[in-house]
TORNU-880184 format. One line per 3 residues: number of its first residue (from 1); their letters; for each residue x, y, z of C-alpha. Coordinates in Angstrom, 1 decimal. Layout:
REM TORNU-880184
NUM) A) X,Y,Z | ...
REM end
This chain:
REM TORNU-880184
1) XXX) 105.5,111.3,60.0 | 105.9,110.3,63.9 | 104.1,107.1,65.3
4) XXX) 101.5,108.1,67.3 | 101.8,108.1,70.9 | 99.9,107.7,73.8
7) XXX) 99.3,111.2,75.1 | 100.6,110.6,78.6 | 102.6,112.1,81.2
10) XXX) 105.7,110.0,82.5 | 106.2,109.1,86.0 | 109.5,111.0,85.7
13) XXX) 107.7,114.1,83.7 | 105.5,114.0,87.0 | 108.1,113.4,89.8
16) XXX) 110.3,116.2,88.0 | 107.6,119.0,88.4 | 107.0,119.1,84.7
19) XXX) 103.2,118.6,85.0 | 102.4,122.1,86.4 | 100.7,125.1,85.7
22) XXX) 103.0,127.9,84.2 | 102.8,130.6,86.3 | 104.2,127.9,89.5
25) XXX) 107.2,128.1,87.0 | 107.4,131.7,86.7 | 106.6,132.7,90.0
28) XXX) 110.1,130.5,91.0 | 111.6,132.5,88.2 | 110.8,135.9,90.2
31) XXX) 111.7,134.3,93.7 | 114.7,133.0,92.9 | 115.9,135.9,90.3
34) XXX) 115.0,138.1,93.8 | 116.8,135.4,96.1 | 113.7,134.6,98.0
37) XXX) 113.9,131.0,100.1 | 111.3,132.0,102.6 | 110.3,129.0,104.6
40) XXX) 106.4,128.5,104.6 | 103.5,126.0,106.0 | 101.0,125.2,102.9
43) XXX) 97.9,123.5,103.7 | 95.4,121.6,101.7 | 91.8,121.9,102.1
46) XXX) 87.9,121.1,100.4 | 85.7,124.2,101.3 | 82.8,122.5,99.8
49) XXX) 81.6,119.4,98.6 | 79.2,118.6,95.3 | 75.8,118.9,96.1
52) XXX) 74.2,116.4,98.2 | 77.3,115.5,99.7 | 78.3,115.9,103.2
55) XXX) 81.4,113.7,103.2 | 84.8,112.5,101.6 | 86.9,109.8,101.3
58) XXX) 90.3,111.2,101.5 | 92.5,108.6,98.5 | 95.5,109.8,96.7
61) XXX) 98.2,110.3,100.0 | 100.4,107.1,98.8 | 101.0,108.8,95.7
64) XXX) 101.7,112.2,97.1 | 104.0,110.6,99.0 | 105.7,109.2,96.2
67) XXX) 105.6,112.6,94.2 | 107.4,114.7,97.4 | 110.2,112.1,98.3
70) XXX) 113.8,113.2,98.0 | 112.4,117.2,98.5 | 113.7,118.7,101.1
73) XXX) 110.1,119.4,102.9 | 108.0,117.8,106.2 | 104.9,116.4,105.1
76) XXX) 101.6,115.5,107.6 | 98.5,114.0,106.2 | 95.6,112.2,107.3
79) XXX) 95.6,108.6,107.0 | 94.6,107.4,103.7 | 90.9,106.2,103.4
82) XXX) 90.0,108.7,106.1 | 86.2,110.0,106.2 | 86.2,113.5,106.2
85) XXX) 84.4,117.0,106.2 | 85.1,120.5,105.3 | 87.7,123.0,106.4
88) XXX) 89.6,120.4,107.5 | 93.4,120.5,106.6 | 94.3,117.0,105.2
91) XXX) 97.7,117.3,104.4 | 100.5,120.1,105.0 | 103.8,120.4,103.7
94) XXX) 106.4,122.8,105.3 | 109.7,123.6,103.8 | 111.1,126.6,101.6
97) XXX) 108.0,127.6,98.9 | 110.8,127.6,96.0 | 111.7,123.8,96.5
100) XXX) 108.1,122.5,95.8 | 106.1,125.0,94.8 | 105.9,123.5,91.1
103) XXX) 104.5,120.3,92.6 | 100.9,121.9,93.6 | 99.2,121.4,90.4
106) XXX) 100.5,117.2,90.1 | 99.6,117.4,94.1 | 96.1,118.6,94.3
109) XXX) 96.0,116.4,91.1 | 96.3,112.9,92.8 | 94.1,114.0,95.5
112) XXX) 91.3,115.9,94.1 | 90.2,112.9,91.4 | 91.4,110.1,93.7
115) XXX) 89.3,111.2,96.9 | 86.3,111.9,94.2 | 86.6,108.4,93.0
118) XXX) 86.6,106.9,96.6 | 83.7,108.9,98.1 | 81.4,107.9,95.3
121) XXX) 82.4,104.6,95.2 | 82.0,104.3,99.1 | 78.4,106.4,98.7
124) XXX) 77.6,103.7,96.0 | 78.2,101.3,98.6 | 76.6,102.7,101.4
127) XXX) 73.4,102.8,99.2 | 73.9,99.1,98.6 | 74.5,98.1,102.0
130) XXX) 75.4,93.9,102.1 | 74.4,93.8,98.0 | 77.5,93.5,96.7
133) XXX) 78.8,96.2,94.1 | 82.1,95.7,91.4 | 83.6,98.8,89.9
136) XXX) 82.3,98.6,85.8 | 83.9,102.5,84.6 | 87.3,102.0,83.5
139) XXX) 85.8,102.4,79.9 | 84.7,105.7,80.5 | 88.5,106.9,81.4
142) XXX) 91.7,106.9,79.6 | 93.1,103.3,79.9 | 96.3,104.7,81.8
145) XXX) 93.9,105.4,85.0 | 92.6,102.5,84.7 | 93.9,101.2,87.7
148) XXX) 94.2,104.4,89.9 | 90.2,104.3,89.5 | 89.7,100.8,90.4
151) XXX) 92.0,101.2,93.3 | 90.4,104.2,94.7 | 86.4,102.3,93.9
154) XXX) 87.9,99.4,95.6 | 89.2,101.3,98.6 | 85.9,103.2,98.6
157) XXX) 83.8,99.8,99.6 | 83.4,98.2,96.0 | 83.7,94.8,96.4
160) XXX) 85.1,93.8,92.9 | 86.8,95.2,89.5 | 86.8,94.6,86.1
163) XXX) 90.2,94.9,84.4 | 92.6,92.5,84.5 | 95.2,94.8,85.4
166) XXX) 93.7,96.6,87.8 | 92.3,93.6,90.1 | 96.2,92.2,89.5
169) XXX) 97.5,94.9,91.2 | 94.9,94.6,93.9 | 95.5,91.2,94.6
172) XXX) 92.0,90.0,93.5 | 90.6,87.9,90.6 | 88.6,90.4,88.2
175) XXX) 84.8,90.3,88.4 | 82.4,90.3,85.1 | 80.3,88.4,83.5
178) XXX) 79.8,88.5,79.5 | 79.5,91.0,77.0 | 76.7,91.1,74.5
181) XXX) 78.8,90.9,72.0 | 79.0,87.3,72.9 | 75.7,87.2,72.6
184) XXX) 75.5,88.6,69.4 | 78.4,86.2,67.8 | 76.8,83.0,68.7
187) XXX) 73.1,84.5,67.8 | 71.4,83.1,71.0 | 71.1,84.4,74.9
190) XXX) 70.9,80.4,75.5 | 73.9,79.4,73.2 | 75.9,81.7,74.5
193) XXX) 75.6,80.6,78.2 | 76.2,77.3,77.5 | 79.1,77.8,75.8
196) XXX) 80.1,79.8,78.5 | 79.5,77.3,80.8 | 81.1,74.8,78.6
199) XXX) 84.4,76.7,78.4 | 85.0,79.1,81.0 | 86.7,78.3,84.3
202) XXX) 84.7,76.3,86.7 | 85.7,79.0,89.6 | 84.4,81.6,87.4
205) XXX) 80.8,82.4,88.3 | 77.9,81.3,86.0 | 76.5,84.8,85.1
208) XXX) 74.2,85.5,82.1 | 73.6,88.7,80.5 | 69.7,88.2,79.4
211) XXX) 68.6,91.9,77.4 | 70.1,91.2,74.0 | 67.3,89.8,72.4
214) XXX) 64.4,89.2,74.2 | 62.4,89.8,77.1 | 64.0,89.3,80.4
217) XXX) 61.6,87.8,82.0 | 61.5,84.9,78.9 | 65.3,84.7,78.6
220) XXX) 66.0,84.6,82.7 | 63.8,81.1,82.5 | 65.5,79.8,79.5
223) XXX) 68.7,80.4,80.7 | 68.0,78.9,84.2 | 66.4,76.2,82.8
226) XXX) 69.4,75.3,80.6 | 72.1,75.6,83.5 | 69.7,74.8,86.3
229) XXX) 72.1,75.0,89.5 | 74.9,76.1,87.9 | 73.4,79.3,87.2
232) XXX) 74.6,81.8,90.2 | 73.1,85.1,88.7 | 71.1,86.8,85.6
235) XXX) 72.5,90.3,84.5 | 69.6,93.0,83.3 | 71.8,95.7,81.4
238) XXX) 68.5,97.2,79.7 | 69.2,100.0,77.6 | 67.4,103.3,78.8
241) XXX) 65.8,103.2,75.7 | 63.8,99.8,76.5 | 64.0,100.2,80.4
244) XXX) 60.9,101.7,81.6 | 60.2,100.7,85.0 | 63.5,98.8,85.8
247) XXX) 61.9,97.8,89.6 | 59.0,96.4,87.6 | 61.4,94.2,85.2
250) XXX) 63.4,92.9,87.9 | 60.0,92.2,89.9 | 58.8,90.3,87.1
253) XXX) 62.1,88.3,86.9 | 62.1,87.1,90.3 | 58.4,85.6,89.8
256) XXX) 58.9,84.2,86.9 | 62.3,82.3,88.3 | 60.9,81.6,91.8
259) XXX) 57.8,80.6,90.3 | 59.9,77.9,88.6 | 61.9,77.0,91.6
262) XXX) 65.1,78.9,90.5 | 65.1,80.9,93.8 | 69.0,80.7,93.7
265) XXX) 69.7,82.4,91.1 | 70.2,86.1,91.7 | 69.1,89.4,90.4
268) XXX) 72.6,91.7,89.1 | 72.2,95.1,87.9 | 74.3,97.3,85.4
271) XXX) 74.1,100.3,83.5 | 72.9,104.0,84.6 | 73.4,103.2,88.0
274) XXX) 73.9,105.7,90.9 | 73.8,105.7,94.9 | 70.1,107.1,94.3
277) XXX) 69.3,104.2,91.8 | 70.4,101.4,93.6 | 68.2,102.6,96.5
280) XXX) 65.0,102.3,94.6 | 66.7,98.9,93.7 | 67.7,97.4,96.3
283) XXX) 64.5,95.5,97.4 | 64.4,93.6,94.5 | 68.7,93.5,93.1
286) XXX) 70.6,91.5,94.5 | 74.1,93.2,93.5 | 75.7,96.2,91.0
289) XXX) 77.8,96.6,88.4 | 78.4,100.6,88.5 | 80.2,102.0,85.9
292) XXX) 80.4,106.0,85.2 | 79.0,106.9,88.2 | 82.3,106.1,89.9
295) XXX) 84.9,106.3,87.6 | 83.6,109.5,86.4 | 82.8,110.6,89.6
298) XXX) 83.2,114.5,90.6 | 86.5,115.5,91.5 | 86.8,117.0,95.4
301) XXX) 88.0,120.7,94.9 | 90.8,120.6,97.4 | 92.9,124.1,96.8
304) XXX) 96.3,124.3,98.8 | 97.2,127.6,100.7 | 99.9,128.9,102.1
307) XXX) 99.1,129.7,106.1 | 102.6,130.7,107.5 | 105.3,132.5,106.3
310) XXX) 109.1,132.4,108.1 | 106.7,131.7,111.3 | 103.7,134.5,110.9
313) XXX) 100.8,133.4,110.1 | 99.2,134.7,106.7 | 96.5,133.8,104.3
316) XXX) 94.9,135.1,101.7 | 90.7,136.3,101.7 | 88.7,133.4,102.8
319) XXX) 91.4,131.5,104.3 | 92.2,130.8,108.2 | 96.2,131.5,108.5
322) XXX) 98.2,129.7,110.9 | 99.0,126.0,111.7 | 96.6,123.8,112.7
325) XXX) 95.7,120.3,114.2 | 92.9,117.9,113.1 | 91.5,115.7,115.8
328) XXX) 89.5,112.6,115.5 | 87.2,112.0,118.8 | 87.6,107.6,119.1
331) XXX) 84.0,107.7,120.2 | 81.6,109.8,118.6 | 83.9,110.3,115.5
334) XXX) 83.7,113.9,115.4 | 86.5,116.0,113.9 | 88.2,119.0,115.8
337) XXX) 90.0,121.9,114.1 | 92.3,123.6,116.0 | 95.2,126.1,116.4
340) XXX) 98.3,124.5,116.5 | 99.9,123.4,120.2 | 96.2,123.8,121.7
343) XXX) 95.7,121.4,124.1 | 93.9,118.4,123.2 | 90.1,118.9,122.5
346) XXX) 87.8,117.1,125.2 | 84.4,115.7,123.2 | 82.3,113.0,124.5
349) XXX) 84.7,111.7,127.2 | 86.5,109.3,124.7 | 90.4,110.2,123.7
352) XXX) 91.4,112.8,121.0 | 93.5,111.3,118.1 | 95.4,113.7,116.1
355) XXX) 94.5,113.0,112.3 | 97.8,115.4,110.8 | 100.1,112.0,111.1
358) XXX) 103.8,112.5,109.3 | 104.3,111.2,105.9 | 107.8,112.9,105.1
361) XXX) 110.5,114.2,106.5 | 113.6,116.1,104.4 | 112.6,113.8,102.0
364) XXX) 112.4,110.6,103.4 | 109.1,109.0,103.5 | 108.5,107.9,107.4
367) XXX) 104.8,106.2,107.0 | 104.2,102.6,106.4 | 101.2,102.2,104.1
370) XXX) 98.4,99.9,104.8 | 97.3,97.2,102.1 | 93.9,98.6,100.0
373) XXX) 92.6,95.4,101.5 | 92.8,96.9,105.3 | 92.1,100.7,104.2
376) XXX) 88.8,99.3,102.6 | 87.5,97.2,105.5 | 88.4,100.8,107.9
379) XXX) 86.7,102.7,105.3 | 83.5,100.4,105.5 | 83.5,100.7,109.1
382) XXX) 83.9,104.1,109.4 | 80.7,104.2,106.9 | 78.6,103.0,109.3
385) XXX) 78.8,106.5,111.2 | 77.8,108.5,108.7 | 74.6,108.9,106.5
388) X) 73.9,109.4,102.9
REM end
């Protein structure tokens, strides 16, 4: 009997077109078998967006870059971290169909979960506005994307992560507080803050979980009164079970701790949460731990088309052949969609950036990639001109 594995895909089962659907593969059976190399412009584009949505956060384009390299194919794509709407082409390839067609499925892959992760992440954070929000859902995922969600919530506006690895890779020092199976080892909400007080890193912020046991209310004063200024924060992860009215219970907890002149310490809020909670919190949380909200957020349906064939343009039903240009207006934001070679779209009087940037050429990648660190702070700006 075997060991047992992780069930995984390689980075080389991936960059050698192995992770596709079948009928890519047989469809280059019939192509080639019929010496077909016709040269052709795909596009990718979302037609529609889960409800309630009226925006994306295109994530992903670093990693289809690293998937196409060494094809022989020009690739354009919007910068990564781009807000975006429907029917707009993100990213086109051009090249002959039978050198990357068996790439789609990996492609729209990367793209479609990636962008899905970002956008919720960044409409988590919009919702929050200057309360500060850390990424809590790897748990929810296998372990292996671990870091592709954290990077993607990060990049969407979260302002922390939880796994080691993950915030490693980001540059950052993880966020989190305790578990309540700390709690429930040392038998005591109080205990257990001291002796994380007593142990823990002095640069590591004093935060207490306080639903174990007890009330909040009770165990936010006994834990305050034990650490006094060295307390930054109380964490409420009440089960839904014993939540009720969570507004009330955090109302409650800010008396009782201001009452007692524990003003300082802050109100932090995990568990259940969604861009609609954390608006009914926000005038009484000071900051969110979101966990499967993000990391398993819904996955933007982004399909990839062919629009040209050896220079005609073609589509099938539903589909706008021909090549096109994306254009950013620089000062009202607004997105253009045109033919390609049309001139320049005129808008509010401000200049007309294209959006379709190259990102390959016969295999060479041509873009330098920002740092997560920059694409987040653009992304946050570029959240301040849209609405939830």
């Amino acid at each position: 009997m075997s060991a047992p594995l992780f069930h995984t895909a390689t980075d080389e089962d991936i960059r050698s077109g192995q992770v596709t659907d079948v009928y890519f593969m047989r469809t280059l059976e019939i192509l080639r078998q019929k010496g077909i190399t016709k040269r052709v412009v795909t596009e990718v584009v979302l037609k529609g967006f889960p409800a309630g949505w009226g925006w994306g956060v295109l994530a992903g384009i670093e990693e289809v870059a690293a998937l196409l390299r060494d094809l022989p194919v020009t690739v354009h794509a919007f910068p990564e971290g781009t807000v975006f709407g429907t029917m707009q082409p993100v990213l086109t390839i051009e090249g002959r169909y039978v050198d990357f067609a068996q790439y789609e499925t990996a492609l729209l892959g990367l793209i479609c979960q990636a962008s899905g992760v970002a956008t919720k992440a960044a409409r988590c954070k919009k919702a929050a506005g200057d309360h500060p929000v850390v990424s809590f859902g790897a748990r929810r995922m296998h372990p292996t994307l671990a870091p592709m969600i954290e990077r993607n919530a990060f990049l969407g506006g979260c302002d922390g992560v939880a796994v080691v690895k993950s915030a490693e890779l980001l540059g950052l020092e993880p966020s989190g507080t305790m578990p309540h199976s700390l709690v429930l080892m040392l038998g005591d909400t109080v205990v257990a803050a001291q002796a994380f007080n007593e142990i823990i890193d002095r640069a590591v912020q004093r935060v207490v979980l306080i639903d174990t046991f007890g009330d909040e209310k009770v165990e936010a004063v006994r834990v305050a009164e034990a650490l006094g200024d060295q307390l930054v924060a109380v964490r409420l992860d009440t089960p839904a079970s014993r939540r009720g009215d969570l507004a009330g219970i955090l109302r409650e907890v800010r008396w009782e701790l201001d009452l007692r002149g524990f003003r300082h310490v802050k109100l932090f809020v995990s568990g259940g949460l969604d861009e609609e909670e954390i608006l009914r919190l926000n005038p009484v949380a000071d900051a969110y731990g979101v966990g499967t909200a993000i990391s398993n957020a819904p996955v933007l349906n982004f399909a990839m088309d062919i629009v040209e064939v050896d220079g005609t343009p073609v589509a099938k039903r539903g589909k706008m052949s021909g090549r096109k240009a994306v254009f950013r207006c620089a000062g009202c934001g607004q997105h253009h969609v045109l033919a390609a070679g049309t001139a320049r779209p005129t808008c509010c009087g401000a200049e007309a950036l294209p959006l379709l940037l190259p990102l390959v050429e016969a295999g060479r990648i041509v873009r330098s990639f920002r740092s997560v660190h920059a694409l987040r702070r653009q992304v946050l700006a570029d959240l301040e001109q849209v609405a939830l």
